[in-house]
N, C-alpha and C positions, 0 to 999 in steps of 0.2 A: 557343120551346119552351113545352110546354103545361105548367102543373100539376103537377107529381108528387104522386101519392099515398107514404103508407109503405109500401105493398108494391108499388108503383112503383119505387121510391124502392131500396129492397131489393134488387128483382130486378137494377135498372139498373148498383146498386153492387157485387153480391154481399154485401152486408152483411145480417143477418140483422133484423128486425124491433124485436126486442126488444135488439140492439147499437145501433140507431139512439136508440132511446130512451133508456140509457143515457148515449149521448153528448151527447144533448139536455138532461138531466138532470146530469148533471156542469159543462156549461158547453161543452162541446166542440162541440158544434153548437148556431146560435141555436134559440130556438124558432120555431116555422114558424108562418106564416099560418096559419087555419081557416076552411074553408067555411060554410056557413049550416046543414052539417048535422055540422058542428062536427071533420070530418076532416080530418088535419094535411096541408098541399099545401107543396108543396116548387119551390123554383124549380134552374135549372140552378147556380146559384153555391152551391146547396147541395149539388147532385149531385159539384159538382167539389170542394167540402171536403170530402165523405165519401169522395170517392175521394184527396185528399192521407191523411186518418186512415189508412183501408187501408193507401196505399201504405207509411206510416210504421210502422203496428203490423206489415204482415208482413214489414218489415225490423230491425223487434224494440224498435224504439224503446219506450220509458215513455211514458206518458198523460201524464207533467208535461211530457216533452220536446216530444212532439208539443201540448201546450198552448202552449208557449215557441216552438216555432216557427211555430204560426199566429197568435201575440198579432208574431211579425218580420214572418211576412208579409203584416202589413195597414201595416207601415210601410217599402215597397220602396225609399226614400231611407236609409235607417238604412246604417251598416257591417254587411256579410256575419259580422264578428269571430265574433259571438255563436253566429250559426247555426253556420260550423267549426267552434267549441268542443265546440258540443253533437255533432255528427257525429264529432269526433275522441274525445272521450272514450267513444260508443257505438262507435266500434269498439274503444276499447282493449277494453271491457268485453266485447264477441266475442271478442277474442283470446286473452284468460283464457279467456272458456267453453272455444274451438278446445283451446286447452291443457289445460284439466283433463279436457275429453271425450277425449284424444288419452291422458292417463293412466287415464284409464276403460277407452277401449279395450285398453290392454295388459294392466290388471289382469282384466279381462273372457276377455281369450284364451288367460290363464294359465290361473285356472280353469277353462276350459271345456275345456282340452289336458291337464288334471291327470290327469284321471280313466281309469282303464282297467282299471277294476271293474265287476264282473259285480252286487256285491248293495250295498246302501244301504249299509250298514255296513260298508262299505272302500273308500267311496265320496269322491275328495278335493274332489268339487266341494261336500257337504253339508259339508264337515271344513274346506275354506279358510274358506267362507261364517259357519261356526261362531265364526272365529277361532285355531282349533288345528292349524289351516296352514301354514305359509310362503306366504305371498303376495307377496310385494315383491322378487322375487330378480332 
């Protein structure tokens, strides 16, 4: 594989420009090579850790998490232990969100079922919102 550029680089990842540099910048990706006209060239083993970061940030993980588990996977003899830990406690952490979105959604469809008012002022979707509602029934 040839080269990559950062808007090589980008395109190839779906990653945007200035996320690549960020991550460069933080420590999450090395810094790359430079040409003689001093533009950052990327090889494939860079392509394929921006594509683990993606895969990890659009499953929601932390930037500390997805740090911890690319500092495991540059030692593939270690125990797996660490990586489940980190997996298991980001899903506990989904399952909370699942949970409190799931009481979002009821208190959302209460409000929004409240109301069967013609003018603002007898209106119980502005009156729950207000707090001088019942909301939690």
């Amino acid at each position: 594989m040839d080269r990559l550029t950062i808007g090589r680089l980008a395109a190839r990842s779906g990653c945007k420009v200035p996320t690549i540099r960020y991550y460069e910048q933080i420590g999450l990706m090395a810094a790359p090579e430079r040409s003689e006209g001093n533009q950052r060239l990327y090889d494939h083993a860079a392509l394929q850790r921006l594509a683990f970061i993606r895969h990890a940030r659009d499953l929601g993980f932390t930037l500390d998490d997805i740090r911890d588990l690319l500092r495991l996977s540059e030692h593939p003899e270690l125990s797996c232990a660490a990586a489940d830990s980190i997996a298991r406690r980001h899903l506990d952490t989904v399952r909370e969100r699942i949970e409190s979105l799931r009481r979002l959604e009821s208190e959302l469809e209460k409000i929004a079922t409240a109301c069967q008012s013609d003018t603002v002022r007898d209106c119980r979707v502005i009156e729950m919102l207000a707090g001088s509602g019942e909301l939690r029934k």
